[in-house]
N, C-alpha and C positions, 0 to 999 in steps of 0.2 A: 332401536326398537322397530320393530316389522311393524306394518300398516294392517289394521284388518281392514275387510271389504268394505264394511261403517265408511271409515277411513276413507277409502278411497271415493267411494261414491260424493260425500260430502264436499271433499275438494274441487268435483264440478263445480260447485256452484259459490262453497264458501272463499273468501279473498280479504285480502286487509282491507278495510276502505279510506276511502280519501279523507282526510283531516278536514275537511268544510263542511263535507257532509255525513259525518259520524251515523248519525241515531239514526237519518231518513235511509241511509243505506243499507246498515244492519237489521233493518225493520224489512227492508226489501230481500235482504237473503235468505233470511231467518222465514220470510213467508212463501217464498221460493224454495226452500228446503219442503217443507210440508205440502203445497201444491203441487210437488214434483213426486210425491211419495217416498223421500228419500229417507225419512223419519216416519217409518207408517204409523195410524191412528194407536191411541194407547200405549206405545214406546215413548219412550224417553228422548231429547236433547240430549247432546253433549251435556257434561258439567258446566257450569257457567264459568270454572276457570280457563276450559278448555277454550269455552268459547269466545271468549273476550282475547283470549289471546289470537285462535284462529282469524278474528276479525279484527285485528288492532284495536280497539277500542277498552273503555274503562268498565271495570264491574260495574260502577255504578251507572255506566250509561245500557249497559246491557241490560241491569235489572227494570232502566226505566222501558224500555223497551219490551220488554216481555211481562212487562204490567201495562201496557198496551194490548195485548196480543192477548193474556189474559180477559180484557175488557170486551174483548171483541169474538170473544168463545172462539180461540184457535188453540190454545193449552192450557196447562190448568198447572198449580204449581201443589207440589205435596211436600210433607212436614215427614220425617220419621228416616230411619234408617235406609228403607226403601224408597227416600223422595226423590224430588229433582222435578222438574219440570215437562209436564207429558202432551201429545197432540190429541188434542180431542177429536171423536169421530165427527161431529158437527156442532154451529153453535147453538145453545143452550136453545128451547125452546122459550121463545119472547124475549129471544135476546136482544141485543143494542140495532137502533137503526143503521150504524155504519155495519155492521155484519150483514146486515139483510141488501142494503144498495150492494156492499161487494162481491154478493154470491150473485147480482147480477150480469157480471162481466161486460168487458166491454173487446173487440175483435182487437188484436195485439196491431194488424198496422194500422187501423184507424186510431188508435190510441200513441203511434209513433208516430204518424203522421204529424198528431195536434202537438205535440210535445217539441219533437225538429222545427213546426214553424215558429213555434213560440219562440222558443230559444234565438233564434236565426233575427225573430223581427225585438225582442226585448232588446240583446246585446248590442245588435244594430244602433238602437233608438237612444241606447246609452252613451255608446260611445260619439254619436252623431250630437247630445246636448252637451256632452264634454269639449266637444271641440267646437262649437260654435260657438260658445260661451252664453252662459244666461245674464238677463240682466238681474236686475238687483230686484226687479216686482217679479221675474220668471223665478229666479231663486226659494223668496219669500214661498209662492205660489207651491212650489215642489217640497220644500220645507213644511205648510200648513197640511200636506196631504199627507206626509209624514207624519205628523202627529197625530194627528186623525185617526192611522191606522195603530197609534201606542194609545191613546184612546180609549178604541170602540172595548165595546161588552162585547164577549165571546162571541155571542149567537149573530154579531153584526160586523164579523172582525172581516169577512170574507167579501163585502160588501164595499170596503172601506179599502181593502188590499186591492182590490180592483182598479176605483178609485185613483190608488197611488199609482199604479201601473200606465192606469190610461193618462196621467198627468203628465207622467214622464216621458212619454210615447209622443204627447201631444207637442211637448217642449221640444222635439229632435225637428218642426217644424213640414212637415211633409201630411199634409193633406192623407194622402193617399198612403200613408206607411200609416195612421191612424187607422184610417177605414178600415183595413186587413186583419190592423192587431184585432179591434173594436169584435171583428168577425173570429177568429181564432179564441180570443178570453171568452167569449160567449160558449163557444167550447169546452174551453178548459174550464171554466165556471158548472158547469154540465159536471162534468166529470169527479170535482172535486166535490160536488154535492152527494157522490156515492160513498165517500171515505168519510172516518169521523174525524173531529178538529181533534188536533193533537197539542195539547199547551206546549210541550218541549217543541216540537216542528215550528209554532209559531212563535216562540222566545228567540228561536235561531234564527228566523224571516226575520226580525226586526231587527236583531243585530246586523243582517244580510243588506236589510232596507238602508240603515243608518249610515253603513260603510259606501252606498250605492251613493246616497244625495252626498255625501261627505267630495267623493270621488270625481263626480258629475261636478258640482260648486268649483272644485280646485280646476278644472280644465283635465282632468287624467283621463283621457281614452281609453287608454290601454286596460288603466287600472278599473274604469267605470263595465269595460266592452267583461273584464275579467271575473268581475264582483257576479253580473249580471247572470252569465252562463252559469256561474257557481249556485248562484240560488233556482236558477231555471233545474237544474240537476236535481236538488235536494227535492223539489217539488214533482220530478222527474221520477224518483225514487219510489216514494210513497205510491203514485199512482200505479207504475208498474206492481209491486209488490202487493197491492190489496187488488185491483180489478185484472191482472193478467194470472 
């Protein structure tokens, strides 16, 4: 079957995504289609079978997904012979506060900037407490911030995600790799107060979380330095996709 222009255009941007990071990435193209005008205002998506397949991922994480997107007045879903899921020309008036921080935008390389160093000083800080090994009160200590963040109440989960970041950060032993991150999350804390909380995005951090201290506890580097960047991605994702 020949491609129409649709077609073509779409596969700029559309790609299967990586299995770690399903939903944050799909959210990211899926908002990139429509920032790009690739699916102009009041058209239609793809079908949702088209699109889960174009993206690897499952119907039902698609649907979670664009009942996000729905929340955030970017499309709107219709019922009837003529339905499917359309791009709306703007969000709704008095709509959600994460719609109104993200039509604030933020400059694409100050927003890569903050992202590359994150990642670079997270993965670092991980794989640097995996190989030093914790003792059994630094363990406890990364363990209790752990829980903390399965815990907190929604409106204080970001607070506590923090928290567990800087614990971990703190544990790799380095003064001065602290101070940097300390300056950097202050950033990224910035940032992520434009976008709304997403319960699937933070069900998937905690799985992210639990595999990290698991990784770090055993001694695994590799595994710790691996988990690390994977979740620096998914939170990678999201930001791209709603403020660029």
């Amino acid at each position: 079957m020949r491609s129409t222009p649709e077609d073509d255009r779409l596969s700029t941007v559309l790609r299967t995504v990586r299995a770690g990071n399903g939903f944050e990435e799909a959210l990211e193209q899926i908002l990139q289609i429509v920032r790009l005008g690739l699916v102009a205002e009041g058209e239609r998506l793809p079908a949702e079978r088209e699109l889960a397949e174009r993206l690897g991922i499952s119907r039902v994480t698609l649907r979670e997904v664009l009942k996000v997107l729905a929340e955030e007045g970017v499309v709107e879903s219709r019922r009837g012979r003529y339905g499917g899921t359309f791009v709306l020309a703007q969000p709704p008036a008095g709509g959600t506060a994460g719609a109104a921080r993200a039509r604030a935008g933020v400059p694409a390389p100050d927003l890569e900037d903050t992202l590359t160093f994150r990642e670079v000083l997270e993965a670092g800080a991980a794989e640097l407490c995996a190989a030093r090994g914790l003792s059994e009160d630094e363990a406890a200590r990364l363990r209790e911030a752990l829980d903390a963040t399965r815990d907190a109440a929604l409106g204080d989960y970001r607070r506590h995600d923090t928290l567990f970041h800087l614990t971990l950060v703190e544990l790799a032993g380095s003064p001065s790799l602290t101070a940097q991150y300390a300056a950097v999350r202050a950033r990224l804390n910035e940032l992520l107060g434009r976008i709304p909380l997403l319960v699937r995005n933070l069900e998937h951090a905690q799985q992210q979380h639990t595999a990290l201290v698991a990784a770090v506890v055993e001694g695994d580097g590799e595994g710790a330095r691996a988990i690390a960047r994977e979740h620096c991605a998914g939170t990678a994702a999201l930001l791209r996709g709603f403020l660029t």
